[in-house]
DRENMARVO-712221 format. One record per residue: x, z, y of N, C-alpha, C in turn. Coordinates in steps of 0.001 Angstrom, whole numbers, plus 500000, padded with zeros to 6 digits. Layout:
BEGIN
XZYXZYXZY
...
//
This chain:
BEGIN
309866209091878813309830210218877872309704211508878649
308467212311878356308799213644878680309255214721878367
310017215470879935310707216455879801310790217102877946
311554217684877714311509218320876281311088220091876795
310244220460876368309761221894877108310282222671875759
311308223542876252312083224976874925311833225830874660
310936226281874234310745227791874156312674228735874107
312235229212874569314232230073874205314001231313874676
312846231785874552312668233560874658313236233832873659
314187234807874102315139235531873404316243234694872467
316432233495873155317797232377872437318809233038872123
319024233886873081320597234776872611320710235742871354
319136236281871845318470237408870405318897236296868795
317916235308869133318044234183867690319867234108867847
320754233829868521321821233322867896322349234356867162
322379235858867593322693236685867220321945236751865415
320890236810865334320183236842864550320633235779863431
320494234775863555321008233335863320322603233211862994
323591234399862721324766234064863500325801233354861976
325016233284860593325429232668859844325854231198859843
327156231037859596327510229263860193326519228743858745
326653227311859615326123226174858757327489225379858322
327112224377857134327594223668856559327676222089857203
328349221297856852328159219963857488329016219671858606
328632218486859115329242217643860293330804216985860183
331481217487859292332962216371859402332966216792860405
334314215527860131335149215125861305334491214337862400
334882214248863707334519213523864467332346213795864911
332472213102865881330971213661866152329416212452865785
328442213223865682327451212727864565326451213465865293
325179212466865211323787212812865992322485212489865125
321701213514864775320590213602864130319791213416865364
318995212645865018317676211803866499316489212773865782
315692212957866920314418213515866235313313212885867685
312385212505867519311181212389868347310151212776867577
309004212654868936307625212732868352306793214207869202
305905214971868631304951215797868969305379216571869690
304612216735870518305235217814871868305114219137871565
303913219745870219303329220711870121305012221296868905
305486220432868634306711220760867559307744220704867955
307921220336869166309031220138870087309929220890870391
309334222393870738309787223287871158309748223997870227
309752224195868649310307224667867883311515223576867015
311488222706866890313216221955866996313888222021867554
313867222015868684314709221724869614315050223634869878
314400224567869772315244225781869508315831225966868504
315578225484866890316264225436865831317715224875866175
317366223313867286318694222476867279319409223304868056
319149224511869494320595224953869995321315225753869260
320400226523868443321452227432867310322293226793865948
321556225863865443322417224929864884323859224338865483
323424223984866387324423222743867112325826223947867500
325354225081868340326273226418867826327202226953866791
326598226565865403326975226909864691327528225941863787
327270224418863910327751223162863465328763222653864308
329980222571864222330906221744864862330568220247865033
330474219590865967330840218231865605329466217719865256
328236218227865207326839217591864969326052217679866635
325265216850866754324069216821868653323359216337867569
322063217360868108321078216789867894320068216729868893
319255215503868928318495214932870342316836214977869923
316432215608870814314896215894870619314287215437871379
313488214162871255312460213990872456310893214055871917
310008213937873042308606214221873085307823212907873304
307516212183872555306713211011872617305288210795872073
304904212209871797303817212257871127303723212098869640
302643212280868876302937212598867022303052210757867065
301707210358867090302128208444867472303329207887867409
303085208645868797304653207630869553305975208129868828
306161209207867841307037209541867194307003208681866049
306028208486865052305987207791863818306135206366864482
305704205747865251306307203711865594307591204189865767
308563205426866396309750204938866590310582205258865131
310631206074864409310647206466863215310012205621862392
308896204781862042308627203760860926309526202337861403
310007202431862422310953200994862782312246201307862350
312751202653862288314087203023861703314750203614862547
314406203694863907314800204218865239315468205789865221
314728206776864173315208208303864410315358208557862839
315420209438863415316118210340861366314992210958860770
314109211378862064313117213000861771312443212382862609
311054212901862482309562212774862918309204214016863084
308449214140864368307859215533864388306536215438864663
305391216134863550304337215391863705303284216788863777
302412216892864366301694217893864692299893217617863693
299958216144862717299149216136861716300100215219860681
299390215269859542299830214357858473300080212943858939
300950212041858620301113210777858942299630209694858427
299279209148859364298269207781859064298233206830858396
297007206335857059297813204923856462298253204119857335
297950203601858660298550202868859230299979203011859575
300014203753859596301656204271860219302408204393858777
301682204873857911302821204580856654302885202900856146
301612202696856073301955201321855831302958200508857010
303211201235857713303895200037859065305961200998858796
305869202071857921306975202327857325307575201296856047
306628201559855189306404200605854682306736198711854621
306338198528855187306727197650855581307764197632856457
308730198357856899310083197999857189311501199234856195
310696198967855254311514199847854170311759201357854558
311084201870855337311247203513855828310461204378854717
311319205041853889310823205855853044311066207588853098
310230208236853258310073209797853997309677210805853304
309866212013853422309716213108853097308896213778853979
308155214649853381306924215211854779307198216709854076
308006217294855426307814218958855308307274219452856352
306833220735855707305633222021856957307079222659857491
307015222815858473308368223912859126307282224719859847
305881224642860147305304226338860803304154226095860792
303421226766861183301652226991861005301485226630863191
300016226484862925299581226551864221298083227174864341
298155227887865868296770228143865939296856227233867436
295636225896867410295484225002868456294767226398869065
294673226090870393293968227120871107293607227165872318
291950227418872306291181226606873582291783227296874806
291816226889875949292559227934877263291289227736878260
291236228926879182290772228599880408291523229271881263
291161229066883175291982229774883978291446231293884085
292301231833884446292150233521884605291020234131885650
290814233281886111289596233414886642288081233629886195
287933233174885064287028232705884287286675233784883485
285656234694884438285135235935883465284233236426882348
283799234885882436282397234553881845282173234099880503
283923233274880382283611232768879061284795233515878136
284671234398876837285554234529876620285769234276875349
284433233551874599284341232851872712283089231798873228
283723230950872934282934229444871888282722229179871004
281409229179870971281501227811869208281567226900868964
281811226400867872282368225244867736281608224327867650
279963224435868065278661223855868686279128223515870130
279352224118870698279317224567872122280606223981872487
281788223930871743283081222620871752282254221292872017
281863220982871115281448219825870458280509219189871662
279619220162871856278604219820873359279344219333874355
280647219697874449281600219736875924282428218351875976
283266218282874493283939217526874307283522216151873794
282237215760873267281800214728871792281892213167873099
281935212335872575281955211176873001280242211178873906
280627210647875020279422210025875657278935212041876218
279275212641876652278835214133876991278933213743878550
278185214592878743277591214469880157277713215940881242
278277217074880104278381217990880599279332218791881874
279469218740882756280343218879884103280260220142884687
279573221286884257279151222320884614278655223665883628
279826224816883659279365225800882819278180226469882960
277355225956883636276272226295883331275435225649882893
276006224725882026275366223536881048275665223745879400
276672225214879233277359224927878543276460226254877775
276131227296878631275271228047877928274469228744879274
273475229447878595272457230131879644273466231068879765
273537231215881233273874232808881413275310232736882257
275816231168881757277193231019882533276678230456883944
277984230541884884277681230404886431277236228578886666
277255228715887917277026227568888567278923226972888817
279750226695887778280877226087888209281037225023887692
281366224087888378282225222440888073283004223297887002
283053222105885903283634222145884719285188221147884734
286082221337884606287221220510884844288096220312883402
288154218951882348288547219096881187290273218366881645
291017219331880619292623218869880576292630218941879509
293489218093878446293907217496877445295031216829877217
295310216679875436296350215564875448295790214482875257
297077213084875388296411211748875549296386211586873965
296084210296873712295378209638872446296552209462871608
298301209518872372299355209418871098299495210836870224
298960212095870839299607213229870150298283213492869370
298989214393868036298458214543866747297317216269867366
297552216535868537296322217788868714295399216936868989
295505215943869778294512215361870164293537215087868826
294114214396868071293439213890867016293198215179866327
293159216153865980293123216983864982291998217670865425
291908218145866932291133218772867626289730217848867482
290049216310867348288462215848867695287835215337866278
289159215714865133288174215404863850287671216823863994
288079217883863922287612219041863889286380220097864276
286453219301865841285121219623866645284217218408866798
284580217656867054283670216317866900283188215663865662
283701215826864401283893215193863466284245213573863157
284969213438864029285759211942863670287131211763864244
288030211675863550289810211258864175289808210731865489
289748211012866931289920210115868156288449210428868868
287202210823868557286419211109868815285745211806870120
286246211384871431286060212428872396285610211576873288
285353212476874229284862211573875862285902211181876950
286293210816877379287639210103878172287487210241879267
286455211035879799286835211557881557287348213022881894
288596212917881349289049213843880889290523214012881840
291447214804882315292664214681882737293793214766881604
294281213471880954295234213829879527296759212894880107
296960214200879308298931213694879535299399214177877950
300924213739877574301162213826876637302247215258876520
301938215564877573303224216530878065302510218096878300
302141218958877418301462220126877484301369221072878691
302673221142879529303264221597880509301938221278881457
301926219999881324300620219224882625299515219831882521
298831220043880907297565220517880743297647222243881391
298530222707881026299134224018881059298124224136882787
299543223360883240299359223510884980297972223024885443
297324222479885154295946221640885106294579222960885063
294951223863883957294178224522883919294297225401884777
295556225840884413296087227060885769295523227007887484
295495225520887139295362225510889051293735225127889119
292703225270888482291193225036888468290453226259888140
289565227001888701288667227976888618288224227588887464
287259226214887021286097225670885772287389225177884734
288820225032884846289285224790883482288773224844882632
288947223617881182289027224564879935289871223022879877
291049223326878745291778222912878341292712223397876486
293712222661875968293631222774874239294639222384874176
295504223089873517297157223090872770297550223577871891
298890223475871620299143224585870194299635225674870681
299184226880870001299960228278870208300858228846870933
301984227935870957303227228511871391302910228110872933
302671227037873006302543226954875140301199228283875464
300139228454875223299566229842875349300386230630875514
301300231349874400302043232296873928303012231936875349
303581231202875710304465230802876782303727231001878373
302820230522878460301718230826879452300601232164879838
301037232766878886299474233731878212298927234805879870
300182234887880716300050235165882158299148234501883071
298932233418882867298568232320884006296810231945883150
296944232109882264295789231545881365294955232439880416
293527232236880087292584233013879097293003232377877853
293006232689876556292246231704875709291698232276874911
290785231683874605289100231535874177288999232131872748
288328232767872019288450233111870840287258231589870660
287138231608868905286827230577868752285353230968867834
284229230767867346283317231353866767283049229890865463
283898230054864446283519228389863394282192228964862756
281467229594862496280417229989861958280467231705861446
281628232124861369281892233986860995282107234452862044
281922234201863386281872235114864245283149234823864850
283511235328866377284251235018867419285985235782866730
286713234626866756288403235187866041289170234731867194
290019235293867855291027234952868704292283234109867733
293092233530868408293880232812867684295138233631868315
295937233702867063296978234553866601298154234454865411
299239235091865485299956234708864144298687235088863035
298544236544863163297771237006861554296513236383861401
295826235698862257294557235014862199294583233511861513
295895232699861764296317231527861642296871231807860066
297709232641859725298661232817858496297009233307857502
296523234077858036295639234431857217294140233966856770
294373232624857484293163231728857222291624231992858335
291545233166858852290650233234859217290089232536861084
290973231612861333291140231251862534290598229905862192
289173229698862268288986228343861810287585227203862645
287948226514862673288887225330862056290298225187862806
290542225767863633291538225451864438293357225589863986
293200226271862946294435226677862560295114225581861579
296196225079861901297260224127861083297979223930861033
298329222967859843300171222597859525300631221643860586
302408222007861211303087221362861347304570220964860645
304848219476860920305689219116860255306645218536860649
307701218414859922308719217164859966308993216374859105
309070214996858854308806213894858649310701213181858563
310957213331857317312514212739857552312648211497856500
313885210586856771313514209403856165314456209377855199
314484208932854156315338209171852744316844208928853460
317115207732853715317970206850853702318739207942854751
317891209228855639319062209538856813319228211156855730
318598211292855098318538212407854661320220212277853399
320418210590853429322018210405852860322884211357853351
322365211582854869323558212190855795323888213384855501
325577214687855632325279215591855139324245216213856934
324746215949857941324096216464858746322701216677858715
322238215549858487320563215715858549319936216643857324
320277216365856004320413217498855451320404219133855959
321486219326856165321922221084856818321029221104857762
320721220309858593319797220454860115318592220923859005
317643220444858458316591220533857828316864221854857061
317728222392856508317695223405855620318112224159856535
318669224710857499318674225441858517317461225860858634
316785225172859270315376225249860274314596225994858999
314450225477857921313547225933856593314605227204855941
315840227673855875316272228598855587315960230003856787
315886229378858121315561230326858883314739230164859460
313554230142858846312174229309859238311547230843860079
311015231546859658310542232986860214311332233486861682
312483233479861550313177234303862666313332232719864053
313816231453863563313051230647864896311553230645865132
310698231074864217309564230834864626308866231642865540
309204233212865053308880234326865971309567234303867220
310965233475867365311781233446868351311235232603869652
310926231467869059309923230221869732308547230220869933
308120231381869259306753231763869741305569231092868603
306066230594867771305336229934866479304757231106865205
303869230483864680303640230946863841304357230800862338
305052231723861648305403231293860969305383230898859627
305743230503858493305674230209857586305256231497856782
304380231253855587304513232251854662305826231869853567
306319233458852595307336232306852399307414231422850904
305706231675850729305671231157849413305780229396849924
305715229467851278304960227900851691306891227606852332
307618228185852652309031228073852714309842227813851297
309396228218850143310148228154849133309791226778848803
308189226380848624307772225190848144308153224089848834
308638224158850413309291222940851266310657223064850899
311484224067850557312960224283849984313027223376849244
312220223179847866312088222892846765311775220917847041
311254221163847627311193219493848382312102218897848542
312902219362849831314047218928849921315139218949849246
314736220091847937316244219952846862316054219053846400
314784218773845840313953217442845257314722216194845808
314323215861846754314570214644847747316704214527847860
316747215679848008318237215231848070319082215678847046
318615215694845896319330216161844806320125217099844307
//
């Protein structure tokens, strides 16, 4: 399992901010499990230190196994919460399904995925999503930005990515490629963003793809790319992402909780925490955040779901 990477710029700011107790946990001590997407990772797992602060007697454990590798351990019964960086798969529901795992799917923040290159790289500073597609599509042959358009240099092209369990991966290659999984595989992919991060950082020809918040965490060491979907070149941003115009790249993330843990009062309060103070971890963690018509309607879910 890899490292769990935290955003916690300004953790002390959020507790302060945050400094309303929560409800829950009893007596004696109690652990809400969460795995799954690395790109959601680091906004739970900052929700969980201010919680866990403010909850006596509740841990909650966050790991990074990818959106995949989060739903097999979660459709076997393994965690409480799923953290999934796309919608869950019929396969993966049917494989809930079939071991009686029945779930709730909430948005806890927006994303803008977002292409990176190294700082070096003076040449490129918008793509289209032609010019993705040329780089990335299955069977591409392209190794050199100056393959990528007239006018760019003579540099080796060097691709970093995530591997085939996390949900950018997939989202990114229905998006630019047009098919779920769709890419070329001579590629450097890890499931651990940190890697791609450093991958690009340390290559002149980088280009590499994540969600928002590792940019936003990196934005020193790294370019990233405005994106051109057919209206012209948009950088990716909170107001670009919230406001639709960041496209195709901009999307929902979620969490994924299972009826039967949502019995718990902990897992409960953990979830309405995170969605009661959805805006102030998000700006805290570097996320984009919720609008709050799209916060009231996941409220409303979970009153739903837990009565």
């Amino acid at each position: 399992m890899s490292r769990v990477h935290v955003s916690i710029v300004g953790l002390f700011g959020l507790l302060a901010l945050l400094g309303a107790g929560c409800g829950g946990g009893g007596g004696g001590s109690s652990t809400v499990s969460v795995d799954g997407s690395s790109t959601v990772g680091p906004y739970v797992t900052a929700a969980a230190e201010t919680f866990q602060r403010d909850t006596e007697g509740v841990n909650v454990t966050v790991g990074i196994s990818g959106t995949g590798g989060g739903f097999e351990r979660f459709c076997r019964g393994e965690t409480d919460l799923s953290d999934a960086s796309r919608p869950i798969k019929d396969e993966e529901a049917e494989l809930c399904a079939e071991n009686g795992v029945e779930y709730i799917e909430l948005q806890i923040a927006n994303d803008a995925l977002t292409v990176v290159t190294n700082t070096g790289n003076d040449w490129a500073t918008c793509l289209t999503t032609g010019e993705l597609k040329a780089i990335w599509e299955p069977g591409s042959k392209v190794s050199n930005w100056s393959q990528v358009r007239d006018g760019f240099p003579d540099e080796p092209l060097k691709l970093f990515g995530p591997g085939t369990d996390s949900g950018t991966f997939d989202y990114f290659t229905e998006e630019i490629n047009g098919a779920e999984g769709a890419s070329r595989t001579d590629f450097s992919a890890s499931e651990d963003d940190n890697v791609v991060v450093q991958g690009v950082a340390g290559t002149p020809g980088g280009l590499g793809y994540f969600g928002f918040s590792y940019f936003e965490e990196n934005q020193g060491t790294l370019n990233a790319l405005e994106i051109d979907g057919g209206s012209g070149c948009i950088a990716p941003s909170v107001e670009t992402a919230q406001g639709g115009e960041y496209t195709p790249l901009a999307r929902p993330l979620f969490v994924y909780a299972s009826t039967e843990s949502l019995g718990r009062q902990e897992v409960e309060d953990f979830l309405r925490y995170m969605l009661e103070n959805e805006t102030a971890i998000a700006e805290r963690a570097q996320f984009v955040p919720l609008n709050q018509a799209q916060i009231d309607e996941n409220l409303a879910k979970l009153d739903e779901a837990t009565g």
